[in-house]
C-alpha positions as CSV (number, residue, x, y, z in Angstrom):
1,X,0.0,0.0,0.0
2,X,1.6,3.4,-0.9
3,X,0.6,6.6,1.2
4,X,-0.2,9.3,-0.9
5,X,0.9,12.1,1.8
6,X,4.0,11.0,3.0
7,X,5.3,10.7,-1.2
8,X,4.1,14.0,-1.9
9,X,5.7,15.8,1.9
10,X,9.7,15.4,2.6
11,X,10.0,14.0,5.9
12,X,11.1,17.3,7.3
13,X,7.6,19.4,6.1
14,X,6.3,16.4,8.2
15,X,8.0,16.3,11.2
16,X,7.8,20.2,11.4
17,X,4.0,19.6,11.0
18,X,3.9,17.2,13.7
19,X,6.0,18.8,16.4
20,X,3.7,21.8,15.0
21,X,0.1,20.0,16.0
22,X,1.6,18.6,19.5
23,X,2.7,22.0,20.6
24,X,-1.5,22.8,20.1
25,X,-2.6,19.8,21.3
26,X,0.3,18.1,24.1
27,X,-2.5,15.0,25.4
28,X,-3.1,13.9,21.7
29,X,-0.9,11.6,19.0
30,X,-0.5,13.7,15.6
31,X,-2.1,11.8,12.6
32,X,-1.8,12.6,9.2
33,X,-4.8,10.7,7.0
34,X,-6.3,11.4,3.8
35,X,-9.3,10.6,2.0
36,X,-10.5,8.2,-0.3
């Protein structure tokens, strides 16, 4: 299965979006989905 997302983002625009969505929200896990 390929993940559209993660080919399209560099692993850095996704970690900086991550650290980015736990600084707003500390008690939840970051996840990136997209739709069908």
């Amino acid at each position: 299965m390929k993940f559209q997302y993660k080919e399209d983002h560099p692993f850095e625009y996704r970690k900086k979006e991550g650290e980015k969505i736990r600084k707003k929200y500390p008690d939840r896990v970051p996840l990136a989905s997209s739709t069908s």
